[in-house]
N, C-alpha and C positions, 0 to 999 in steps of 0.2 A: 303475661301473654293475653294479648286480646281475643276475646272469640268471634268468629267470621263470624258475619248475620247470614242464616240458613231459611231461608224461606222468600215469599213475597213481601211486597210494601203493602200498606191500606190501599194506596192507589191502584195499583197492579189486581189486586182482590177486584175494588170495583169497577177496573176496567173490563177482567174477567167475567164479570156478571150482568156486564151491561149498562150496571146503575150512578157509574160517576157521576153524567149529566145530571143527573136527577138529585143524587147527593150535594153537588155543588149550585145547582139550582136553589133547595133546603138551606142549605148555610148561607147563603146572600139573602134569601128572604128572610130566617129570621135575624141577620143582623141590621137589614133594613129595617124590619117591626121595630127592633129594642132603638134604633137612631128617632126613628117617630118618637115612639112611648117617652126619651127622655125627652124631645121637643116636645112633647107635651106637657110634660112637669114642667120644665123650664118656666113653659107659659102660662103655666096655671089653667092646661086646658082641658075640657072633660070632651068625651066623643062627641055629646052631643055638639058642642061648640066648632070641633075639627068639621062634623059633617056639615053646620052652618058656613062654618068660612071657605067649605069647599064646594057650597054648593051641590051635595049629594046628601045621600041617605045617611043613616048608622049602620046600618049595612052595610055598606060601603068602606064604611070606617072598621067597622069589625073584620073584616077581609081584609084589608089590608093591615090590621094588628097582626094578624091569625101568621103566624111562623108559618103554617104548613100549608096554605093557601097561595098556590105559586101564579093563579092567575088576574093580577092585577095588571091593568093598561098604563101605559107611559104616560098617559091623559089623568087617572087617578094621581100617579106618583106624583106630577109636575102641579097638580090643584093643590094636595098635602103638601107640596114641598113650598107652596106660593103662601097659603094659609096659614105655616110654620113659622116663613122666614129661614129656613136653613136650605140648603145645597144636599139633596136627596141621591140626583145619580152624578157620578164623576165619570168622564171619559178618561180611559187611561189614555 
């Protein structure tokens, strides 16, 4: 006999507390960092080199490594993703 599931989902939790967006915001940015980070092994490439081919800072490149750092512009994403050579955001 199977036991009925008694409680809330995860989702339901952080719908209740306000914070999904915010949690789901978290989990695309750092799976965007770690999609960088391997184009960047890929390429053999160090920050310094990403903030050259894009044009900006290392600062700029450290924010956008940074997992928890959600305020990056579509302008940075699409510099890194040109610099890379890979396909950064996808429209579903």
């Amino acid at each position: 006999m199977k036991k009925k599931h008694i409680g809330s989902t995860l989702d339901s939790l952080f719908d209740e507390l306000g914070e999904r967006e915010e949690v789901e915001l978290l989990t695309q940015k750092k799976l965007l960092a770690a999609k960088i980070e391997r184009a960047m092994v890929r390429r053999k490439m160090t920050h310094v080199e990403l903030a050259k081919a894009m044009r900006t800072s290392r600062t700029v490149v450290h924010r956008l490594l940074d997992p928890h750092d959600t305020s990056v512009t579509l302008a940075t994403l699409a510099k890194a993703s040109k610099a890379l050579g890979v396909r950064l955001l996808q429209v579903a």
